[in-house]
BAVO-391080 format. One record per residue: residue number from 1; residue in one letter; chain; x, y, z of N, C-alpha, C in turn. Coordinates in Angstrom, 1 decimal, always signed. Atoms other than C-alpha are relative to their C-alpha. Layout:
! BAVO-391080
> NUM  A  A  X  Y  Z  X  Y  Z  X  Y  Z
...
END
This chain:
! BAVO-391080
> 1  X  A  +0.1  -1.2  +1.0  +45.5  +182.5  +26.8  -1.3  +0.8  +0.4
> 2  X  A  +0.9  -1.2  -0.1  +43.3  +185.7  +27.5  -0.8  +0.0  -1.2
> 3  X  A  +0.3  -1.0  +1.3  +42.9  +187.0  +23.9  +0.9  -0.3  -0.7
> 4  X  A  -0.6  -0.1  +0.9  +43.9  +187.1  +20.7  +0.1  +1.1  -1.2
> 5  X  A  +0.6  -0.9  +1.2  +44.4  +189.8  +17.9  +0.4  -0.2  -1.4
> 6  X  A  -0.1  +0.3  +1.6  +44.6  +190.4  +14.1  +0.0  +1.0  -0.3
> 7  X  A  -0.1  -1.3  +0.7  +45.3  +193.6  +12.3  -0.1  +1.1  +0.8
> 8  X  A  +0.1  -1.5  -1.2  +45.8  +196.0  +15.2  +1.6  +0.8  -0.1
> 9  X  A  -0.7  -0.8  +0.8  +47.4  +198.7  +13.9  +1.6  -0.6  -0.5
> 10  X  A  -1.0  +0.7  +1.0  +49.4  +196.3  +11.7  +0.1  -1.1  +0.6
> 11  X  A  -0.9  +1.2  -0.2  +50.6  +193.4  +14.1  -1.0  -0.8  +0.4
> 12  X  A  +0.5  +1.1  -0.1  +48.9  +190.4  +15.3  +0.6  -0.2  +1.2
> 13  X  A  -0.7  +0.7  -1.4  +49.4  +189.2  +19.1  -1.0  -1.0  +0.9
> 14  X  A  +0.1  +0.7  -0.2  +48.7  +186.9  +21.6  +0.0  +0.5  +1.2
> 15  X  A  -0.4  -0.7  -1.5  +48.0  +188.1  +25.6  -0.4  -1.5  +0.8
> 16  X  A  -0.4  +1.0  -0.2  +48.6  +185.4  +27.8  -0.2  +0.7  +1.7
> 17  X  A  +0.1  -0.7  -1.2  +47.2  +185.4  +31.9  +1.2  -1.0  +1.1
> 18  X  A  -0.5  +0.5  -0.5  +50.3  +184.9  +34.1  +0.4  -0.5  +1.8
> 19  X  A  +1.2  +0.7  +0.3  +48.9  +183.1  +36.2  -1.3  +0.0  -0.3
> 20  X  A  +1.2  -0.1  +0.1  +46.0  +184.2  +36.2  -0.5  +1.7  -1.0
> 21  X  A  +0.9  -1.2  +0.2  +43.7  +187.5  +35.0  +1.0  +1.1  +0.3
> 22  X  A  -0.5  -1.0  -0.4  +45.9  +189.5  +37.1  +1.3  +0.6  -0.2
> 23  X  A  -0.8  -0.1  +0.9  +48.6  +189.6  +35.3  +0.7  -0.6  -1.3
> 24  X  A  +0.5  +0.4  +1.6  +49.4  +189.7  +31.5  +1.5  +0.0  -0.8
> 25  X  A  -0.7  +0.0  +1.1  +52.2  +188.5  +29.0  -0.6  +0.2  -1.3
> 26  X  A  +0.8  -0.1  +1.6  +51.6  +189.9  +25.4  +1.4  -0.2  -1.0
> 27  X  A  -1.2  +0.4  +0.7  +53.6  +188.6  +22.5  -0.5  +0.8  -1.5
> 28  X  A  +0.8  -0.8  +0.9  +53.1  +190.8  +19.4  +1.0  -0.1  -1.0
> 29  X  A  -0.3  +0.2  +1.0  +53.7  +189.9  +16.0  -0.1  +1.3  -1.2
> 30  X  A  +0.1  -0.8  +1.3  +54.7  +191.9  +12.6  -0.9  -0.9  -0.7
> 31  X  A  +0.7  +0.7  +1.5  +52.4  +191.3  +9.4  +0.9  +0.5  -0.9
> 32  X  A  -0.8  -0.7  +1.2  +55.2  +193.1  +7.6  +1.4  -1.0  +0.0
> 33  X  A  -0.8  +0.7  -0.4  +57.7  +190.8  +6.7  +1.5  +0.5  +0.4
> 34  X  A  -1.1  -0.7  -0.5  +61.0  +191.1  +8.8  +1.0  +1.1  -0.7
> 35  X  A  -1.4  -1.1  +0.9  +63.2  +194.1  +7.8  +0.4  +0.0  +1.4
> 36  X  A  -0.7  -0.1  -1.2  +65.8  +194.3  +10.4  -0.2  +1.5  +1.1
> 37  X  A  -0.2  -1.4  -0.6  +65.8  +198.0  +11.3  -1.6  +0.2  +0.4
> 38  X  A  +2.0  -0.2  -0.2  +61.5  +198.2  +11.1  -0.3  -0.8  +0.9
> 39  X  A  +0.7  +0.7  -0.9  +60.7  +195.4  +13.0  -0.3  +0.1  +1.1
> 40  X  A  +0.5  -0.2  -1.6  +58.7  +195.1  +16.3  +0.2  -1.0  +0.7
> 41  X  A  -0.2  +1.4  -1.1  +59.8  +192.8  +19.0  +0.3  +0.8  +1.0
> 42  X  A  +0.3  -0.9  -2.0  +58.6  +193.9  +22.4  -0.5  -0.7  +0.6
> 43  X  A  +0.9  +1.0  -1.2  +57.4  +192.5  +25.6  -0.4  +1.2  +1.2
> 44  X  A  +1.2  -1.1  -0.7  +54.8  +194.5  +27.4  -0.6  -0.7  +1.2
> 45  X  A  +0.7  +0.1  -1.3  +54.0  +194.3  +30.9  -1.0  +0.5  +0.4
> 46  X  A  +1.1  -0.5  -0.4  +50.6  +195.0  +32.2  +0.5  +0.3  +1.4
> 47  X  A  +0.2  -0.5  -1.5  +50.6  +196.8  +35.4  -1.4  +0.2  +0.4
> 48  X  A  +1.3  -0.4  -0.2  +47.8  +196.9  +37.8  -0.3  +1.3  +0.2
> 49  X  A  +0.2  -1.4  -0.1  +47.9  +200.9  +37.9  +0.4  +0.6  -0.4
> 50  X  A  -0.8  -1.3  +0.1  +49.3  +204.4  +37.1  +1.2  -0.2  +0.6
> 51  X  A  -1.3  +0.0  -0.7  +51.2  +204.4  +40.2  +0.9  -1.5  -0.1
> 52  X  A  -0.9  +0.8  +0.1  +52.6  +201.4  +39.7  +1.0  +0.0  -1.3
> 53  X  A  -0.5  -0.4  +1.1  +53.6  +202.3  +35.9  +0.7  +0.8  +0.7
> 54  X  A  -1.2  -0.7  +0.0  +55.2  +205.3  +37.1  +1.0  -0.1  +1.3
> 55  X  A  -1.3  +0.8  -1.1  +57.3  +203.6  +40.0  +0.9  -0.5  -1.1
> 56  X  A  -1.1  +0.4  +0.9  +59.1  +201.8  +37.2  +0.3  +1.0  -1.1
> 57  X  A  -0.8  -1.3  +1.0  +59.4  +204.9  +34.9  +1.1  +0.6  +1.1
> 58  X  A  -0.7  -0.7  -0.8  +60.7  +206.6  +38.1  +1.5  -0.8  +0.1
> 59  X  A  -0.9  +0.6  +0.4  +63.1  +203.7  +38.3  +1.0  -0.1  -0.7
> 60  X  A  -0.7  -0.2  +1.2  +64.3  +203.7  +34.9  +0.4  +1.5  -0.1
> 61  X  A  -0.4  -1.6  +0.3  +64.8  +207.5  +34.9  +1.2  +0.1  +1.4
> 62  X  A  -1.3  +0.0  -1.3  +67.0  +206.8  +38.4  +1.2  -0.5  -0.7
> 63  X  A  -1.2  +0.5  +0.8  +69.0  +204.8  +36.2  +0.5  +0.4  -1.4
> 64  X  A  -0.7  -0.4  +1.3  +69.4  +206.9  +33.3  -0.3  +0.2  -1.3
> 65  X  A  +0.1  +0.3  +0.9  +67.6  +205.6  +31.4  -1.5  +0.8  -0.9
> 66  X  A  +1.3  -0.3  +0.9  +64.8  +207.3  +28.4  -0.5  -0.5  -0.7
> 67  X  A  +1.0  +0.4  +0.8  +61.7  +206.5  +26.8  +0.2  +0.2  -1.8
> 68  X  A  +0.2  +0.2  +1.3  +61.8  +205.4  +23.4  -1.0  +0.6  -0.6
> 69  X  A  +0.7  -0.9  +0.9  +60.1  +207.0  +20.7  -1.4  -1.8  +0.1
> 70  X  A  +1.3  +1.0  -0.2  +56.2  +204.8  +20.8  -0.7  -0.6  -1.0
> 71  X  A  +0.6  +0.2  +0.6  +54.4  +202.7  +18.9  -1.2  +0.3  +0.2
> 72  X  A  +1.7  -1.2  -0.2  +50.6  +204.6  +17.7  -0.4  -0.8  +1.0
> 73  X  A  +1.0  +0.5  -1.0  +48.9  +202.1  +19.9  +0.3  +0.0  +1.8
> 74  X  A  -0.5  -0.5  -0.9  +51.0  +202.3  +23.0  +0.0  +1.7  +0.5
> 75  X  A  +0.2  -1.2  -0.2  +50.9  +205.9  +22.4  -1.4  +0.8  +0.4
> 76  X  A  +1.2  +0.2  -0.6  +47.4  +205.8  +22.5  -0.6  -0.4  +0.9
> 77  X  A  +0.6  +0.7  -1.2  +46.9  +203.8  +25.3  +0.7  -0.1  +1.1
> 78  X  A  -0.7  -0.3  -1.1  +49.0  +205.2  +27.9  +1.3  -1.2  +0.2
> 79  X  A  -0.9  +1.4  +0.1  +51.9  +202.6  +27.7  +1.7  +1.0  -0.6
> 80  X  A  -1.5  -0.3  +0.2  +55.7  +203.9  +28.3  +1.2  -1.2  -0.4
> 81  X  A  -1.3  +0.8  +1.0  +58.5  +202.4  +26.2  +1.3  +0.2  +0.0
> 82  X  A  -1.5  +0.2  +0.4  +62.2  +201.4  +26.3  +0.8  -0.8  -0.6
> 83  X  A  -1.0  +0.8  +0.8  +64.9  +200.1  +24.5  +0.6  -1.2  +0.8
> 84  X  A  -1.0  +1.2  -0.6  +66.3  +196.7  +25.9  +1.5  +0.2  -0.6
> 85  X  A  -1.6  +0.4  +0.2  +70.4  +196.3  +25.7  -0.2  -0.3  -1.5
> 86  X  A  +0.3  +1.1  +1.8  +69.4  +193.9  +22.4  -0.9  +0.8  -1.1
> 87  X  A  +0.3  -0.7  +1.0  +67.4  +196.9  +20.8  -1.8  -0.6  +0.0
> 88  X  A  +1.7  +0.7  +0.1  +64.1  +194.9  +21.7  -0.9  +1.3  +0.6
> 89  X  A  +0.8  -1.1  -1.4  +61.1  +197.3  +23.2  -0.5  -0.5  +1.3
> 90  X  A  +0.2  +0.5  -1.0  +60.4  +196.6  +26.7  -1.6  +1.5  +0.3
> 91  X  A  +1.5  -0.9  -0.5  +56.3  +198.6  +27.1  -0.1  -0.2  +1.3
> 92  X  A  +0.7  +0.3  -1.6  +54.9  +199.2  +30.7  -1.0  +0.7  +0.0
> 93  X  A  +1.2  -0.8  -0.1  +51.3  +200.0  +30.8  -0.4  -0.2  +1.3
> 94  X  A  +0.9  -0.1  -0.8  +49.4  +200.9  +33.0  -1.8  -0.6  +0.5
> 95  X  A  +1.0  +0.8  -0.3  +46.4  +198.2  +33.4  -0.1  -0.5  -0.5
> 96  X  A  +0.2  +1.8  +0.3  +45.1  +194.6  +33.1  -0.6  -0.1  -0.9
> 97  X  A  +1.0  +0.1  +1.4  +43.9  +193.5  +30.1  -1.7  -0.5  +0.7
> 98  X  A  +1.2  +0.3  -0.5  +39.7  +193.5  +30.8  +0.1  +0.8  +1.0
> 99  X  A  +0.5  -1.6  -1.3  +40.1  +196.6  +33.5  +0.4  +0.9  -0.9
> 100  X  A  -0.2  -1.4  +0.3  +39.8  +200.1  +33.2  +1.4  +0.7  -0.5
> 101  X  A  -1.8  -0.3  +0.1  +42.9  +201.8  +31.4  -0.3  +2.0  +0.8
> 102  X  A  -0.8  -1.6  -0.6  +44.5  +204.9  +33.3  +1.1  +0.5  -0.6
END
């Protein structure tokens, strides 16, 4: 485990180094209890760059596919967003947790 948080902008999570530092699982909890339609369940990939963020936007846009409307903190912090099949969010930021964000 990297880190942990508590009341960021509402949810509670957990960032996880897989293996190591250089790349990051984040698991991000509601404090609001489940409503079906409101709830947040997403899985957010750290990338180590820009260009590498926008290789997989480019990707996703080859296939059709558009960005979800963003959570404030994602929105804030450079981090593009889509819908999974199942309605889950799938984030792709752009840097490692403990580097520089672009």
């Amino acid at each position: 485990m990297l880190e942990s948080f508590e009341g960021s902008y509402g949810e509670d999570g957990t960032i996880f180094g897989l293996p190591d530092a250089s790349f990051h699982l984040e698991i991000v909890r509601s404090t609001v209890p489940a409503i079906p339609v409101d709830r947040i369940d997403m899985l957010v990939f750290y990338l180590p760059d820009l260009a590498a963020r926008e290789r997989l936007v480019a990707r996703m846009a080859a296939a059709g596919k558009e960005p979800a409307s963003q959570h404030p903190y994602w929105q804030a912090n450079g981090g593009v967003t889509y819908p999974d099949p199942d309605g889950r969010e799938v984030v792709f930021v752009s840097w490692t947790y403990g580097a520089a964000r672009t």
